[in-house]
C-alpha positions in Angstrom: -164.6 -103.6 50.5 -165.3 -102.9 47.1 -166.0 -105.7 44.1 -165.4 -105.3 40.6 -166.2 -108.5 38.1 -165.4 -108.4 34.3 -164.8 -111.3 31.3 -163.8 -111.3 28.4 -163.4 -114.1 25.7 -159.8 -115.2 24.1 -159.4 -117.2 21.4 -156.4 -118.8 22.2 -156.6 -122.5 24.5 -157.3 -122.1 28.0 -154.0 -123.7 28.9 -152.1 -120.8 27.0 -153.9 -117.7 28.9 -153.6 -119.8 31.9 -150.0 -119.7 31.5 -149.6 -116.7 30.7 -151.4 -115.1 33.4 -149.9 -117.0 36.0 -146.5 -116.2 35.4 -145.3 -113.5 37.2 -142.5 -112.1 34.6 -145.9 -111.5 32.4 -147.5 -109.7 35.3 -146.5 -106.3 34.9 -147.1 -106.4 31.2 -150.9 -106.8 31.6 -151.5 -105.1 34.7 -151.0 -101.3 33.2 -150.5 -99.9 37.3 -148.4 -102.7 38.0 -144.5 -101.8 38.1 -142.9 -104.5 40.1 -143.2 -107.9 41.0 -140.2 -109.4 42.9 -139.0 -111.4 45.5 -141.2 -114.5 44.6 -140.9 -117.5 46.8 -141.5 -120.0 44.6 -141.4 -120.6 40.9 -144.5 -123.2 41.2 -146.5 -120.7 42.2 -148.6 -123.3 44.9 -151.0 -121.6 47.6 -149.0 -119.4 49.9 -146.0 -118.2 47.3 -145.2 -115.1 48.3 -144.1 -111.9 46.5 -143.2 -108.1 46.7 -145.2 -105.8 44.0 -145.5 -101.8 43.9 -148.2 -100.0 42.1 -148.5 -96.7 40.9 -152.1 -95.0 41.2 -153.0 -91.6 40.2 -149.1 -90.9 40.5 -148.8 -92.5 43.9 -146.5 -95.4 44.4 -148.1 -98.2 46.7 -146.2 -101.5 47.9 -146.8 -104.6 49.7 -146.4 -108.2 50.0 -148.7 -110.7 48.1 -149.2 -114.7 48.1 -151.0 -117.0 46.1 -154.2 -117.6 47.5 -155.4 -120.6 44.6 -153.9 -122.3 41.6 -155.6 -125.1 40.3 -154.0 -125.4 36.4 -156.4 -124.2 33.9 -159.1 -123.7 36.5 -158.1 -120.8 38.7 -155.8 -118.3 40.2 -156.1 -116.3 42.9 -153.7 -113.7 44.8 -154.1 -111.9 47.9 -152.0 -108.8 48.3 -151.7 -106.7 51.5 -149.8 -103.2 52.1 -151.2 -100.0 50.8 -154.1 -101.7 48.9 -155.6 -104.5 50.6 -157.1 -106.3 47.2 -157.6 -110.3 46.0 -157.9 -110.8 42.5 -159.1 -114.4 41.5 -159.3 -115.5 38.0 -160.8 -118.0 36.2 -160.6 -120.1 33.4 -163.6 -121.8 31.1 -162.0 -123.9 28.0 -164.6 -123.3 25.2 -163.7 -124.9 22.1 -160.0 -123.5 21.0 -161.1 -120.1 23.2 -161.1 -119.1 27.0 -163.3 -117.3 28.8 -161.3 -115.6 31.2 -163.6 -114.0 34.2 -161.8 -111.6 36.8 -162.8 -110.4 40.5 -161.0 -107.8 42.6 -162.2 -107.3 45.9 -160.5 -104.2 47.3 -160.0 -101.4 49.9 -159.1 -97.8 48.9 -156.2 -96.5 50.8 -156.2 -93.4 52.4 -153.5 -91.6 50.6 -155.1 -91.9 47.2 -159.0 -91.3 48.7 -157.4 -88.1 50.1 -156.1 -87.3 46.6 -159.8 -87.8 45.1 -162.6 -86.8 47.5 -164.5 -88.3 44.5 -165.4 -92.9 45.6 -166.9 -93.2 42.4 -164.6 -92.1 39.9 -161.9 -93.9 42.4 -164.4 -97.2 41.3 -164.2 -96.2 37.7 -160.6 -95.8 37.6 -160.7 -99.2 39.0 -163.0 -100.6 36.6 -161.2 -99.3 33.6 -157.9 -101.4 34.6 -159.8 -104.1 35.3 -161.3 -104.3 31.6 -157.7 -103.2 30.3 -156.3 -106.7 32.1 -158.3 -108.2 30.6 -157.9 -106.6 27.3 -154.2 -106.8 27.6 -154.2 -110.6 28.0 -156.5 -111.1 25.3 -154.2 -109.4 22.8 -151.3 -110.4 24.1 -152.7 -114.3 23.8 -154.4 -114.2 20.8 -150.9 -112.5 19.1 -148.3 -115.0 20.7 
């Protein structure tokens, strides 16, 4: 399993980019690959919600069923998603001042359709990388504008 870890400062309140990252009608705004979220279990979003997503990487659409692993408001968020990537993302939030600092961690597998598309791990991990830092980009803009 593979790791990436990125942050990124916003300067909106912590409580603002945690509620905005947590809601799942935002998710698909800020995760670029991201092109479905449905079928959530439960609008409050406690440990073991559960929800459908499909992802599209490197032209290949990808499904599977997720849950919320944590949600501690303002703290941290975590989901656990299984299917044709086996990934967790957990997020966390620092108040500092009027700004966040929002930190991200994906653990992941690469699945075998896209590994067979790219002989090539390390751009695969690059790829990866680069939509990790454009989450976290994305939220920061879209916080600091709203």
């Amino acid at each position: 399993m593979a790791t990436i870890s990125e942050k990124i400062v916003i300067n909106a309140p912590v409580e603002k980019v945690f509620g905005f990252v947590t809601n799942p009608d935002n998710w698909t705004e800020y995760v670029t690959s991201l092109t479905e979220v449905s079928n959530v279990s439960s609008p409050g979003l406690e440990p073991g919600t559960s929800f459908d997503w499909e992802y599209r990487m490197l032209g290949i659409k990808l499904h599977g069923n997720g849950r919320i692993s944590d949600n501690v408001k303002g703290h941290e968020f975590g989901l656990t998603m299984d299917g044709s990537i086996p990934i967790k993302e957990h997020y966390t939030f620092a108040a500092n001042g009027g700004s966040t600092e929002l930190a991200i961690r994906i653990d992941y597998e690469m699945p075998s359709l896209v590994l067979q598309k790219i002989a090539n791990s390390s751009l695969v991990e690059k790829l990866n990388r680069r939509e990790a830092l454009n989450v976290l980009e994305k939220v920061k803009l879209l916080c600091e504008e709203m």
